[in-house]
Structures are given as C-alpha cells and as structure tokens.
Steps between C-alpha positions, in 0.01 A plus 500: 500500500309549777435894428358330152226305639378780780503709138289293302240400794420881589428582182264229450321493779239749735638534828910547399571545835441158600791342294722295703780301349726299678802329375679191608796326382458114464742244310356577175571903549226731601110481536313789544134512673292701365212604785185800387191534606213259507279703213819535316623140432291426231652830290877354579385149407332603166292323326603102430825632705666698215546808683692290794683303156637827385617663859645129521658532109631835588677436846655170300685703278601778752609223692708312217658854450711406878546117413252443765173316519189690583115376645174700583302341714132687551413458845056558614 
C-alpha cells in the first residue's frame, strides 16, 4: 500500500524525489504520511481536496483488499 501512495505522489508532483511516506500501525490498522515538497502540496491536495479524496478512495480499497483499515494523512 505504501508503494501505491509513493506511486501516485511522484507522478503528480515536480520534485518526485522529495516523496516521503511513512507508515505506522495504530488500533484502527495503518496510516500513512504523506510528506513532498513545499511548492508541491498544493498539486497533491488538488483543488477543493479531490486529488487527496481519490489517493484516499484508492488506498481504501487496496486496503479493504487485506481486511485492513487504511489512512493518509498529508503532512506540510
């Protein structure tokens, strides 16, 4: 799951090699924390937040493939 968010956020954004995703387990199951550059946080976001909806649709249902529960967090 965590190879599908680093996926998604390079290709959106200008400086890929400033992805960092970190994962953590909690209670719930896993959050991820998504971290990119300053000038690139607005391209992850999207506008109104749909681009950050559909990373967070898509890692939902890669997560309900493993009976788990899954959270991205976008960290400044």
């Amino acid at each position: 799951m965590e190879d599908l968010v680093v996926h998604i956020a390079r290709g959106l954004v200008d400086h890929p090699d400033q992805v960092q995703v970190s994962a953590k387990q909690t209670d719930d199951g896993v959050t991820f924390e998504l971290k990119v550059a300053q000038e690139d946080l607005g391209k992850v976001i999207g506008k109104q937040g749909r681009t950050a909806r559909a990373m967070r649709s898509l890692l939902s249902a890669k997560a309900a493939q493993s009976n788990t529960d899954a959270r991205l967090d976008i960290v400044e």
